[in-house]
C-alpha positions in Angstrom: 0.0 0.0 0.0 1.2 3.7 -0.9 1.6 6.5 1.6 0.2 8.9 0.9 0.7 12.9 2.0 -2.3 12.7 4.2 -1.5 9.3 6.4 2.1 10.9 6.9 0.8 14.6 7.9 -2.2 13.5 10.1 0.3 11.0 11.9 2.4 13.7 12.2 -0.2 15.9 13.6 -1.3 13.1 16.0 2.2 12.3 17.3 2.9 15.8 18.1 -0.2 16.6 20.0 0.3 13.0 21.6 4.2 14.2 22.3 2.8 17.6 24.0 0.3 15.8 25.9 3.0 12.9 27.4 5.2 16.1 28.6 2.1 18.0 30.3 0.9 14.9 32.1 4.3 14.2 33.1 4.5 17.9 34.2 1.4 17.7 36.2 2.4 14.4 37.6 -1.1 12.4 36.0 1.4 9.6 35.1 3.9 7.4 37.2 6.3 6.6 34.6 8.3 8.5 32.7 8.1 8.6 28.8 11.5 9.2 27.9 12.4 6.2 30.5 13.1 3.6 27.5 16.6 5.2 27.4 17.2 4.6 30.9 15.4 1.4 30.2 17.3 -0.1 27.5 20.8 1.9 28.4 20.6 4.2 25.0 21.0 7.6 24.8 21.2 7.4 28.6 23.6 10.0 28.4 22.1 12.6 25.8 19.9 15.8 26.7 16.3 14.8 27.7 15.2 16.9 24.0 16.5 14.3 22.1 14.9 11.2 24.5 12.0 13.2 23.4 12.5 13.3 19.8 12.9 9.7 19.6 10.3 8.9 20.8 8.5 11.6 18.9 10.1 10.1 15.5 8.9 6.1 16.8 5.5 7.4 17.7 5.2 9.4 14.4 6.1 5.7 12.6 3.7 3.5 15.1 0.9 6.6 14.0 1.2 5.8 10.3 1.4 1.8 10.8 -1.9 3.0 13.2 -3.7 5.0 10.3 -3.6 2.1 7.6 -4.8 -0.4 10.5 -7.9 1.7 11.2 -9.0 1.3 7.4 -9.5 -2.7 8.8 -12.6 -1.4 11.0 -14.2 0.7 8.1 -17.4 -1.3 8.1 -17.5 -0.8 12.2 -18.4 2.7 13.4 -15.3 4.3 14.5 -16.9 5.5 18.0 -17.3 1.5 19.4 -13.6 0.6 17.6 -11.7 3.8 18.5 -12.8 3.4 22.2 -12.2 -0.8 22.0 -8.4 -0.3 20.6 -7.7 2.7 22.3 -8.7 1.0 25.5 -6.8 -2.0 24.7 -4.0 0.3 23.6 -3.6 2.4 26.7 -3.6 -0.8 29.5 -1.4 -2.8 27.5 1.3 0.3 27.5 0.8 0.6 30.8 1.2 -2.8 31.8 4.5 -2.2 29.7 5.8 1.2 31.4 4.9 -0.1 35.0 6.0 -3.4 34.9 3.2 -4.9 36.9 3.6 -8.5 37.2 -0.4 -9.0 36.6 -2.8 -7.0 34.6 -5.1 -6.9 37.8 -2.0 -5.1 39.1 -2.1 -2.4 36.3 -5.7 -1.9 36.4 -5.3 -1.0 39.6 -2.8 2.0 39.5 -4.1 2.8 35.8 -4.0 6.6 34.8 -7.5 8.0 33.7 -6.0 10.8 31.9 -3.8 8.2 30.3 -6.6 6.6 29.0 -8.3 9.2 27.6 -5.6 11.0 25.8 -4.8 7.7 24.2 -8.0 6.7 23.0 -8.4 10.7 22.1 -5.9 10.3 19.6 -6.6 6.9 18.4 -10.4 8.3 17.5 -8.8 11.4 15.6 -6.9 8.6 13.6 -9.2 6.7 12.8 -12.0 9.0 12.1 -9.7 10.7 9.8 -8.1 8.0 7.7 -11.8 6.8 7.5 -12.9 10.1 6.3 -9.8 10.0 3.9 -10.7 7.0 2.1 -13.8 7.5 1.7 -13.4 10.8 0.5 -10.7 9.4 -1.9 -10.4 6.2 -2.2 -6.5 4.8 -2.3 -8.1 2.3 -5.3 -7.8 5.7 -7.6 
């Protein structure tokens, strides 16, 4: 499948407000991990300025947001209100269970972030209302 200008720029668009809102809740102390901890995590760029920990991650979630946008055009049939809130929901505990290395899931679910949550099923809905709007608007078959 092609990319195409608008996959790249509304995964861009998405992984930028997603970047912004990482740094705010981790400001504002809504999270108990830190996003930029995979370098401390995986002993790269452990030494570098936090600004580039966070464009890194920037760039990877910009990448995950495209791979994200074509996987949304699966759901087209499904309204994107009952599959955005399923996959972001799905999305959002399984990262956590990641980032807080819980050694269940009832473990997570228990010290969960709400804001979390939201932001990540937030963005997922943009996503997928958008690449669904996209294709049906112009159809990638063209």
């Amino acid at each position: 499948m092609k990319l195409n200008g608008l996959s790249v720029s509304t995964s861009f668009v998405t992984a930028l407000i997603c970047i912004l809102l990482l740094k705010m809740m981790e400001f504002f102390h809504f999270i108990k991990w830190s996003p930029i901890g995979y370098a401390d995590k995986l002993e790269v760029l452990s030494k570098s300025k936090d600004y580039w920990k966070w464009f890194i991650l920037f760039i990877g979630l910009w990448c995950f947001c495209i791979v994200l946008y074509y996987i949304s055009l699966i759901f087209i049939k499904i309204p994107v209100s009952i599959s955005s809130l399923a996959l972001g929901i799905i999305l959002a505990v399984a990262l956590e269970w990641l980032f807080l290395d819980k050694i269940s899931v009832s473990k997570t679910i228990k010290h969960l972030s709400i804001p979390f949550i939201c932001i990540v099923v937030m963005l997922v809905r943009f996503l997928m209302e958008s690449a669904i709007f996209h294709v049906q608007d112009n159809p990638l078959s063209k």
